[in-house]
C-alpha positions as CSV (number, residue, x, y, z in Angstrom):
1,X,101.8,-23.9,12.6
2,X,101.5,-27.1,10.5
3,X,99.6,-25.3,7.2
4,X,97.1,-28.4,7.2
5,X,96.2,-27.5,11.0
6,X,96.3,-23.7,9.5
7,X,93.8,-24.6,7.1
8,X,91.2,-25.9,9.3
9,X,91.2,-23.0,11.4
10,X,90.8,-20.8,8.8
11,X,87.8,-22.8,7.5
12,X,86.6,-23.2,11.2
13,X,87.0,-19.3,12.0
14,X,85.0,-18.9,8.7
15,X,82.7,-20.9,9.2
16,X,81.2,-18.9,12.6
17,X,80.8,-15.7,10.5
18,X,79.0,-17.4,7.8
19,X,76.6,-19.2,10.2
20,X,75.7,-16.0,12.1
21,X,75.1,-14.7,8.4
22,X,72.9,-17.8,7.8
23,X,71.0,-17.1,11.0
24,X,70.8,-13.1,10.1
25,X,69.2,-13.9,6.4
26,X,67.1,-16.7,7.6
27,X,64.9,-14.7,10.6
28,X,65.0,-11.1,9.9
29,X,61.4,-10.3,8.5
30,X,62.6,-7.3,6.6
31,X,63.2,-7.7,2.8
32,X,66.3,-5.6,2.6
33,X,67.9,-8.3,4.8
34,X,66.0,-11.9,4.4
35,X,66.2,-11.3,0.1
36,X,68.7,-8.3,-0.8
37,X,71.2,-9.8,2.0
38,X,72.5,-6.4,3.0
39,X,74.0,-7.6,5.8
40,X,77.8,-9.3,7.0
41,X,79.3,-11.0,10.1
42,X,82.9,-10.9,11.4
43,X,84.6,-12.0,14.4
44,X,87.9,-10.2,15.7
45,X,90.2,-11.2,18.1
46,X,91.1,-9.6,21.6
47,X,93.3,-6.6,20.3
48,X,90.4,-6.2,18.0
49,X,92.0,-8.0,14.7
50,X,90.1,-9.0,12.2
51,X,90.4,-12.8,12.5
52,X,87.8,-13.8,9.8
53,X,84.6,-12.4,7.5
54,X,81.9,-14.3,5.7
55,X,81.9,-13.2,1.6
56,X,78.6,-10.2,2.4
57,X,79.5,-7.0,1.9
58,X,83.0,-5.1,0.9
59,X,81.6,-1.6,2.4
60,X,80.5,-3.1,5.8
61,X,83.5,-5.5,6.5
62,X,86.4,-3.3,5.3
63,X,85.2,-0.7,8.2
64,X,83.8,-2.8,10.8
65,X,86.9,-2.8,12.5
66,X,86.5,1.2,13.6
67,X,82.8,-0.7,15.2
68,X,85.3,-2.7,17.5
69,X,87.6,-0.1,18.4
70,X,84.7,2.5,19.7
71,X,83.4,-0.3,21.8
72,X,86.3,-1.3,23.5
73,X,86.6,2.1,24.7
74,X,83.4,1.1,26.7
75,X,83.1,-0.8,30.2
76,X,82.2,-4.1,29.0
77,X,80.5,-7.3,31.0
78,X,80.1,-10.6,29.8
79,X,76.7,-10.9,28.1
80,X,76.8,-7.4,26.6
81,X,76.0,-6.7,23.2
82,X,76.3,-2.9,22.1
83,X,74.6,-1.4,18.9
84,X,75.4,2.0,17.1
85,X,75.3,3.6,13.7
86,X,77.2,6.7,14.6
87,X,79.7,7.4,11.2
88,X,82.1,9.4,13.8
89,X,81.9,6.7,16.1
90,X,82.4,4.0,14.6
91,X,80.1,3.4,12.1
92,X,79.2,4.0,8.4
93,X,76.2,5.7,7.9
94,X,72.9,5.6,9.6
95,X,71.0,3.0,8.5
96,X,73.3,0.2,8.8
97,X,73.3,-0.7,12.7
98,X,76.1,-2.3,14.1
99,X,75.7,-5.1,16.6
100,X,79.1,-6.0,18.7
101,X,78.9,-8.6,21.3
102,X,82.2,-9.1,23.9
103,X,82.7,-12.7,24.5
104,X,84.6,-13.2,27.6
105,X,86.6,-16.6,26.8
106,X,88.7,-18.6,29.6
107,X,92.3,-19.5,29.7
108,X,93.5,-16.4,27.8
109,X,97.4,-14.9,27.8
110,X,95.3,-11.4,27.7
111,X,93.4,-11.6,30.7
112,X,90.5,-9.9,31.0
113,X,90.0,-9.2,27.2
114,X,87.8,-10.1,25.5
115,X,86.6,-11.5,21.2
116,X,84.2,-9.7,19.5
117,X,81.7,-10.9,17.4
118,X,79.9,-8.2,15.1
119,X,77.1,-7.9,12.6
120,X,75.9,-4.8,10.6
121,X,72.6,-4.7,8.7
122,X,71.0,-2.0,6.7
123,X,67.7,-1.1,8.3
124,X,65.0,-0.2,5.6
125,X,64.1,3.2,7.5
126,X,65.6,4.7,10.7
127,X,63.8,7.9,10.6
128,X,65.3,11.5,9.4
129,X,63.4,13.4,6.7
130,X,62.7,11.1,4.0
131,X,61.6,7.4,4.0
132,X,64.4,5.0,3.5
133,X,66.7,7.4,5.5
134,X,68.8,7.4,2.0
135,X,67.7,10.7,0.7
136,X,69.7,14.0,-0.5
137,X,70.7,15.7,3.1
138,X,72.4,18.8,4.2
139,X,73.5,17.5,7.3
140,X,73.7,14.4,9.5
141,X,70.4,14.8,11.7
142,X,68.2,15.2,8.4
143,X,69.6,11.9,7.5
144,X,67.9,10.1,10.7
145,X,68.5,9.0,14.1
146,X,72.1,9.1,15.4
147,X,73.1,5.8,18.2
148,X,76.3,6.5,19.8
149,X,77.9,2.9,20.7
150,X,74.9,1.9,23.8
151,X,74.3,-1.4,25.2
152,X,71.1,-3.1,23.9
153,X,71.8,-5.9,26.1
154,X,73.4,-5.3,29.2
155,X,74.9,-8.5,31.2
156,X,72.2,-10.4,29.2
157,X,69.0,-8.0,29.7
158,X,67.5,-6.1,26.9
159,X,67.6,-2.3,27.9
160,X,64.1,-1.3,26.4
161,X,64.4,2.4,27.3
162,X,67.1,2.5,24.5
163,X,64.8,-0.6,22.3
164,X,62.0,2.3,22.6
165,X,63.8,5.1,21.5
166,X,64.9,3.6,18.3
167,X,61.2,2.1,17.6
168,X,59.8,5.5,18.1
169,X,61.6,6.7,15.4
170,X,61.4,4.9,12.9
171,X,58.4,4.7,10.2
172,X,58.5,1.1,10.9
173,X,59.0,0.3,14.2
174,X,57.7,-3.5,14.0
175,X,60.2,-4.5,11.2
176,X,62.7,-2.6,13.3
177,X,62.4,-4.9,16.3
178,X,62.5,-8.0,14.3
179,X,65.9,-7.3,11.8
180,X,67.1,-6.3,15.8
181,X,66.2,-9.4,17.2
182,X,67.5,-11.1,14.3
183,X,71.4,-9.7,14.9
184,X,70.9,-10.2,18.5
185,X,70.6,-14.2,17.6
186,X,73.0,-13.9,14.8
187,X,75.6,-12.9,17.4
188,X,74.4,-15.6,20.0
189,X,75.5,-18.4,17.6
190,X,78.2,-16.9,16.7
191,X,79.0,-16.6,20.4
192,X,78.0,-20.7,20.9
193,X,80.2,-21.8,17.8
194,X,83.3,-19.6,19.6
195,X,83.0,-21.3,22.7
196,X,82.3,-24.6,21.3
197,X,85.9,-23.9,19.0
198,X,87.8,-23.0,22.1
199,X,86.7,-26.1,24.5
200,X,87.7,-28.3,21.5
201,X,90.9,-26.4,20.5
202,X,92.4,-25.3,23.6
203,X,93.2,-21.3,24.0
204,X,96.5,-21.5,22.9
205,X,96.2,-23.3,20.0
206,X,93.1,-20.6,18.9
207,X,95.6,-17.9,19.5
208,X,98.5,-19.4,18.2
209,X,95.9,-19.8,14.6
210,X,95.1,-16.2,14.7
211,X,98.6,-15.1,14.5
212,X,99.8,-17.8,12.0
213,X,96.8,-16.4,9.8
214,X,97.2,-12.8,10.0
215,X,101.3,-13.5,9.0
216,X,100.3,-15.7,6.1
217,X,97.2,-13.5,4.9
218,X,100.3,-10.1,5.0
219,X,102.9,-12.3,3.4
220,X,101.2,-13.6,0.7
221,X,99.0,-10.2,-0.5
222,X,102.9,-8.8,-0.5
223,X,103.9,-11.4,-3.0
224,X,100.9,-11.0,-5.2
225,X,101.9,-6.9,-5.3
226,X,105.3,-7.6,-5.6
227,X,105.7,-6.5,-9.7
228,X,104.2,-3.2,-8.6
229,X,106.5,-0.5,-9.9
230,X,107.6,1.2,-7.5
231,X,107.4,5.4,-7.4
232,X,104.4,7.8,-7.1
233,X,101.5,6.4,-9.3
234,X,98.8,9.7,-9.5
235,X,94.6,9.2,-10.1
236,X,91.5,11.1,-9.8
237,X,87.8,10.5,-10.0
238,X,85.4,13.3,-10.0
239,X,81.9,12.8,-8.1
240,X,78.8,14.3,-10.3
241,X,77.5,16.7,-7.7
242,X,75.8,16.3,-4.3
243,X,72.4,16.5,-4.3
244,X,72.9,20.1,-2.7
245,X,75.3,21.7,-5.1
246,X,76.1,20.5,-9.0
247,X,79.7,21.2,-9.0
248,X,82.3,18.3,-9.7
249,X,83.9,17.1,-6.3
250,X,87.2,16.0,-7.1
251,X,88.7,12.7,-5.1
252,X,92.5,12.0,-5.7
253,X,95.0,9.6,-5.0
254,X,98.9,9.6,-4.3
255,X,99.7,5.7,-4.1
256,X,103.6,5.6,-3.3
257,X,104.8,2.2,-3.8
258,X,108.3,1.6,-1.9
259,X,110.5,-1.8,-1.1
260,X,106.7,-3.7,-0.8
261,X,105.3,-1.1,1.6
262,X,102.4,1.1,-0.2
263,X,100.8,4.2,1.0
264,X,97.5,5.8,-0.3
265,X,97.5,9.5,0.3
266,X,93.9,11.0,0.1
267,X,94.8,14.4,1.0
268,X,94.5,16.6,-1.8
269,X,91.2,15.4,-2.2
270,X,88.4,18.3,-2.4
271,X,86.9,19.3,1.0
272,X,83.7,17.9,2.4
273,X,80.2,18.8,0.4
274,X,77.5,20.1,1.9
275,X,75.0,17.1,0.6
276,X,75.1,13.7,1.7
277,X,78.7,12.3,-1.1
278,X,81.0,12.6,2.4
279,X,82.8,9.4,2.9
280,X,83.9,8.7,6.7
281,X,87.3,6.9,6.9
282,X,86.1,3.9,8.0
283,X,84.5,3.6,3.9
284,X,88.4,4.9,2.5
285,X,90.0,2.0,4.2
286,X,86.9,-0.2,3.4
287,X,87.6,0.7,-0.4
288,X,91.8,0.3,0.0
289,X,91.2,-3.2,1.5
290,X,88.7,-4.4,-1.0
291,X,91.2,-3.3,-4.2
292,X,93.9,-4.8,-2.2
293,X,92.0,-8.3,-1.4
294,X,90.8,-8.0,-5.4
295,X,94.8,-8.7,-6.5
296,X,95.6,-11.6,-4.3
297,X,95.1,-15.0,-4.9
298,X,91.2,-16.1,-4.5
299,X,91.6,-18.5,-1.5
300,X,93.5,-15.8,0.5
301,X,92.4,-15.3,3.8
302,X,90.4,-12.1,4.6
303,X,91.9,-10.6,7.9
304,X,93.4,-7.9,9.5
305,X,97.0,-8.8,7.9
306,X,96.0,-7.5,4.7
307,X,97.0,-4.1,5.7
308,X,100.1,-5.0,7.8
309,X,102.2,-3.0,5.1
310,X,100.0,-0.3,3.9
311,X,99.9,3.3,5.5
312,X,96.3,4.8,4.6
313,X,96.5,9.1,4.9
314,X,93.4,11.5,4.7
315,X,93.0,15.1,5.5
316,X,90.4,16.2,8.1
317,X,87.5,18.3,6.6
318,X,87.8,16.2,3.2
319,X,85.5,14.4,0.8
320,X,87.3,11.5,3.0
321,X,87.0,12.4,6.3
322,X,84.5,14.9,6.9
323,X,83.8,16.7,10.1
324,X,80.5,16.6,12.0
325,X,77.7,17.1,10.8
326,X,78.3,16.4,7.1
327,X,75.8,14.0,6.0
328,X,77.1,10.8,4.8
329,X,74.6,8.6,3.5
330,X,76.1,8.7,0.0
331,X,79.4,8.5,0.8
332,X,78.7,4.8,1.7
333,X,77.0,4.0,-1.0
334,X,78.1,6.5,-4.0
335,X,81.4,7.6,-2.8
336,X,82.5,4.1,-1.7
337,X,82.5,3.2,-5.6
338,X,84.3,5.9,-7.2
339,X,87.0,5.5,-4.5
340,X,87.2,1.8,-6.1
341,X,87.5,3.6,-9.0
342,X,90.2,5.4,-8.0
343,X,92.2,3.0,-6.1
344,X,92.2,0.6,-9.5
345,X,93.4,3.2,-11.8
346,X,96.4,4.1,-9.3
347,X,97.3,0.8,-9.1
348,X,96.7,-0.1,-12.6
349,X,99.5,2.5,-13.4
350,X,102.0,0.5,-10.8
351,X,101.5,-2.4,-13.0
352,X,98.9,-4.0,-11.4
353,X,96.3,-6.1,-13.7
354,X,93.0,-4.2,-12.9
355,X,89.4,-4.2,-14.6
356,X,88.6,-1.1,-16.4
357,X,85.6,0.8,-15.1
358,X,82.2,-0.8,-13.7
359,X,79.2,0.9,-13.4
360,X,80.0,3.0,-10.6
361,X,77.0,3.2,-8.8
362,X,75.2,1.3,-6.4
363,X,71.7,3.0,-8.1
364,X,69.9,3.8,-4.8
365,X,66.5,3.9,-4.7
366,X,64.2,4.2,-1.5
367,X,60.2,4.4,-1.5
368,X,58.1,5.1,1.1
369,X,54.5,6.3,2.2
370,X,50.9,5.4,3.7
371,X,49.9,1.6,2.1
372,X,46.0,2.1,2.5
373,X,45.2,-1.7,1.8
374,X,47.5,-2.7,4.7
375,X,46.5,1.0,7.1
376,X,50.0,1.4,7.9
377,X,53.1,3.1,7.3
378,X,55.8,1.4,4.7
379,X,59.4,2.2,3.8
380,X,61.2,-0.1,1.0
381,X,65.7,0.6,0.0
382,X,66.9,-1.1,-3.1
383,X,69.6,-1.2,-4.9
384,X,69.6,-1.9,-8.7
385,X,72.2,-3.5,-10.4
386,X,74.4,-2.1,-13.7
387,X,77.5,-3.5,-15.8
388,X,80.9,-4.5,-14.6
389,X,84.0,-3.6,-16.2
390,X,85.9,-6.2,-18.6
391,X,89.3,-7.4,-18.2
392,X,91.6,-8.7,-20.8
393,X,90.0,-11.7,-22.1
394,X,87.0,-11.2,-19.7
395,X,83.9,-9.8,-20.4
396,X,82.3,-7.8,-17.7
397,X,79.3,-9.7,-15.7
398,X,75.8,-8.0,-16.7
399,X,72.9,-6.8,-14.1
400,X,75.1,-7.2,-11.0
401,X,75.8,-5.1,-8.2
402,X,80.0,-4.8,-8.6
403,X,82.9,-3.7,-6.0
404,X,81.2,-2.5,-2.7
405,X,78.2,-4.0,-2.4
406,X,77.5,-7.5,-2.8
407,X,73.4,-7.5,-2.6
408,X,71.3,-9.4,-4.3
409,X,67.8,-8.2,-6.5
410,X,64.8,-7.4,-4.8
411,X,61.9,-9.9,-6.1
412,X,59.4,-8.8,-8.1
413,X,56.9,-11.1,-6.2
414,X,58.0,-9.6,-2.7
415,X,57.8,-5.8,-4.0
416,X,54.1,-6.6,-5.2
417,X,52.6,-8.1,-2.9
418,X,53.8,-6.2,0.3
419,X,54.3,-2.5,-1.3
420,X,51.6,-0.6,-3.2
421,X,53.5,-1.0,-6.5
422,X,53.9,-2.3,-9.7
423,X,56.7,-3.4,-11.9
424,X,56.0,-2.9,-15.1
425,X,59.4,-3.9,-17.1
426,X,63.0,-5.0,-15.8
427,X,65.6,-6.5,-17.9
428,X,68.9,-6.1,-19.3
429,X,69.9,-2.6,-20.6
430,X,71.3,-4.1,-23.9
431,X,74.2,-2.7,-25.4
432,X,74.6,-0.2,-22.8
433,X,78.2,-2.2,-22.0
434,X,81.6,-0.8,-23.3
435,X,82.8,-2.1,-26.8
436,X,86.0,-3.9,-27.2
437,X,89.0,-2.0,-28.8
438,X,88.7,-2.7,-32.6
439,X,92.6,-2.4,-32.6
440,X,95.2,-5.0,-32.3
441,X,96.3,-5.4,-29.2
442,X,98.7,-8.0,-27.4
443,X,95.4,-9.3,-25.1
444,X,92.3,-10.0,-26.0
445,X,89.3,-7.7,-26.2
446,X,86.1,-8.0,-24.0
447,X,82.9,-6.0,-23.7
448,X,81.9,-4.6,-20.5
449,X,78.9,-5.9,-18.5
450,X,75.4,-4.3,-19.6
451,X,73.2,-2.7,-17.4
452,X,69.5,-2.8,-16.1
453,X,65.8,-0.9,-16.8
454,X,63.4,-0.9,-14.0
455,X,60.6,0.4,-14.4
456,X,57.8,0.9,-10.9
457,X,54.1,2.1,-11.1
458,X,52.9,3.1,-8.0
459,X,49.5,2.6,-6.8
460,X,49.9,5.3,-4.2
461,X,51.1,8.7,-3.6
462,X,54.9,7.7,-2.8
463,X,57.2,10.0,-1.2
464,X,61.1,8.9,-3.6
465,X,64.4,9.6,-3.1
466,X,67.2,8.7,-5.2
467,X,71.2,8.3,-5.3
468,X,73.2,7.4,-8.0
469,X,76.2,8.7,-10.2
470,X,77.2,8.2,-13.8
471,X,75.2,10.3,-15.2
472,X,77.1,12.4,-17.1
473,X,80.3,10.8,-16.1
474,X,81.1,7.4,-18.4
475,X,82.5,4.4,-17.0
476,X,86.3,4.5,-18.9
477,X,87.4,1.2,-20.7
478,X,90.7,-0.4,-20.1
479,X,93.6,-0.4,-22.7
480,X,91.8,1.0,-25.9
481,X,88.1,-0.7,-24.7
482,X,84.6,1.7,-25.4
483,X,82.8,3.5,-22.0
484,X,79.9,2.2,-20.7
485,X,76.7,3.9,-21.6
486,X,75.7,6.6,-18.5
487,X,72.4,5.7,-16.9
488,X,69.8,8.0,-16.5
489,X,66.2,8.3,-14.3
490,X,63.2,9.5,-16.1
491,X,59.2,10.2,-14.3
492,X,56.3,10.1,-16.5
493,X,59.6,9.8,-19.4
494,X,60.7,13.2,-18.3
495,X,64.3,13.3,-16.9
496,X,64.9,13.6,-13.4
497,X,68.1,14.6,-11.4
498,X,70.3,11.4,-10.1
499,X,69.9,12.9,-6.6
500,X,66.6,14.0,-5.9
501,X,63.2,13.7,-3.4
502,X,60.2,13.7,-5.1
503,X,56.4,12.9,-5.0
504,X,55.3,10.2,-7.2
505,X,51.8,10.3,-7.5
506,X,49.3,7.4,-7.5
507,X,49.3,6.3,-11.1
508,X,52.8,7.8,-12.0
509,X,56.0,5.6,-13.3
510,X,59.4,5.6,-12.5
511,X,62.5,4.3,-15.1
512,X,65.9,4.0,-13.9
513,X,68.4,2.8,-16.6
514,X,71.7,1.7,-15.0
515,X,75.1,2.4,-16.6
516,X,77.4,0.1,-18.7
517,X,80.8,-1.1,-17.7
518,X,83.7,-0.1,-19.4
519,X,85.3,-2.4,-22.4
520,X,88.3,-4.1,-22.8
């Protein structure tokens, strides 16, 4: 195809997922959506490709894929759209529900198939033992409610028996319906601009893009890697307990670089935990195809010929592919950044030019409880920013969230006037970045990125849970560079663990002081 004509499509294919996003953002009445963003939008072809990706999240898009797959496994009818969270169907981990709509498009060489359209949005709460649904767990049901891919809409008609179910457990069933409502019309557009594309493209010609794309997208990720040395490049990253048990859990790489194919080999990874730290595959490939998409050239296009020559291997019953019931909520969040971690050092050995070490955390933090003020039931999910590593001649960005998760900060304004709670002090963790090397070195030094200090006051009795890592851990610098500073959590200024449930009492304060990245 004529690379002008290529261009467009690419910007036209791009363009859907980042107006369904628009729509997502802009009517969801939930702050975790319409301010933190946690949400993305994709659109995959009929052998369930991906074709393009709005810039949201890493974790979500890198795995959304797996969404598609255990939906087309279904009996699907035009005006469908089916939703599940299952992480060993398809999805990640239990909050973040996954809407996928089959668009039945005429004039296709595949007849009968269909293109998919798919969102995924973290929910604030959808039940299980703690508010926020992001606590420490022993197993998947503690965790919260478990949806199997089912059609919400089925040949264009809500099915409220399964609408009800979800609302009825869930602390807050009326936010629920709206961030639900909200994906449903995300994917409506989506399915509008689609049509609209192929009436004024013609179906070949759509087709025709797709595979142009997805040949371009492989050739030119193979050129970037092609100074990787090739062998067996080794790397491990260990995980700062579970929440359950303190013990190190150990994740490892094997990436084997031969004639421009590479394979990362997860297997000797430890086995599965018994808290929440398990990582389903969908979040290993996630992690492979972000670091990947990291070393190509920025105006790449994101789509399913990124991995056209990598081979990704993991071992049942693993850290990286757990068995049910594992809980998983950390693996998505926790996991999913030491495996970034991980990936980057193995490559950085082949020769690739990585960062050194970011924070490392995503700093979960979820809050919920009884709002008397307001008489009803509230549950809140943050994340809080920390430093990102430096690179030669680049200093790492401070108070960011970094790698696999692209979410913005919660308002101040929004947590205090709709939760019983007070901020009392949140700025920059000064000096908590990684120095740069004091010796001489052919580059040029950088600091890493610093990280943050929240401070809360709540003005009721809160029921907390936390997730985080790199707390006794230290984000490495890169070619002689300082660590970052490890963060650290702290009630009434007495230390708390990094995963823990807890009561904070009416009056009480919470500090969370993020880690540093790594110097240069």
């Amino acid at each position: 195809m004529d690379p002008i004509r290529l261009s467009v499509f690419h910007e036209l294919f791009t363009a859907l997922a980042e107006e369904m996003g628009e729509v997502l953002h802009g009517t969801a009445p939930s702050v975790n959506i319409r301010e933190r963003r946690d949400y993305s939008c994709a659109l995959f072809d009929e052998r369930g490709r991906l074709v393009s990706q709005a810039a949201h999240i890493p974790v979500h898009l890198g795995s959304a894929g797996l969404s598609v797959d255990a939906v087309r496994r279904h009996a699907l009818e035009d005006g469908d759209a089916w939703l599940l969270n299952d992480p060993y169907a398809g999805g990640t981990h239990l909050p973040d529900l996954t809407l996928v709509t089959p668009v039945y498009l005429p004039g296709k060489a595949l007849e009968g198939l269909p293109w998919f359209l798919v969102n995924r949005a973290h929910h604030s709460d959808i039940g299980g033992s703690q508010p926020g649904s992001m606590a420490p767990a022993a197993d998947l049901p503690a965790e919260g409610l478990r949806i199997p891919p089912l059609p919400l809409i089925r040949r264009g008609e809500w099915q409220e028996s399964l609408l009800q179910m979800i609302l009825a457990n869930t602390r807050t069933p009326d936010l629920r319906l709206g961030d639900l409502r909200a994906q449903v019309e995300a994917n409506r557009l989506g399915e509008r601009r689609l049509r609209e594309l192929w009436s004024e493209q013609g179906a070949a010609s759509c087709r025709e893009a797709v595979d142009a794309l997805l040949d371009y997208s492989a050739r030119l990720l193979a050129s970037s890697l092609q100074s990787l040395r090739a062998g067996r490049h080794r790397a491990v990253a260990m995980l700062e307990g579970d929440g359950v048990e303190d013990g190190d859990l150990n994740l490892r790489l094997e990436l084997e670089v031969v004639e421009g194919h590479l394979r990362f080999d997860f297997a000797e990874t430890d086995d599965q935990g018994p808290g929440c730290l398990n990582a389903n595959p969908a979040i290993t490939h996630a992690a492979v195809l972000y670091c990947l998409r990291c070393l190509a050239p920025a105006d790449l296009p994101t789509n399913g010929g990124l991995l056209r020559d990598v081979e990704i291997l993991t071992r049942k019953g693993s850290l990286c592919d757990p068995r049910f019931p594992a809980a998983v909520a950390g693996g998505n969040v926790e996991t999913s950044q030491r495996l970034v971690d991980l990936c980057f050092a193995a490559l950085g050995k082949a020769g690739a030019r990585v960062p050194a070490e970011s924070s490392g955390t995503m700093n979960n933090l979820s809050l919920g409880g009884f709002d008397h003020a307001r008489g009803q039931a509230f549950a809140i999910y943050e994340t809080i920013g920390g430093g990102a590593g430096a690179m030669d001649g680049l200093p790492g960005a401070s108070a960011v969230q970094t790698h696999m998760t692209n979410t913005r900060n919660t308002p101040i304004e929004d947590l205090e006037l709709t939760h019983p709670i007070v901020v009392e002090k949140y700025t920059v963790r000064r000096g908590s970045g990684g120095k740069a090397s004091g010796r001489k070195r052919t580059g040029v030094g950088a600091r890493g990125g610093d990280g943050l200090i929240k401070r809360i006051r709540s003005r009721e009795r809160l029921q907390v849970s936390l997730l985080s890592e790199r707390r006794r851990i230290a984000p490495t610098g890169r070619e002689g560079g300082g660590p970052g500073r490890v963060g650290r959590q702290t009630v009434q200024g007495k230390p708390f663990p990094s995963k823990v449930s807890f009561v904070l009492e009416a009056g009480e304060t919470l500090e969370i002081q993020t880690p540093g990245g790594g110097g240069c």
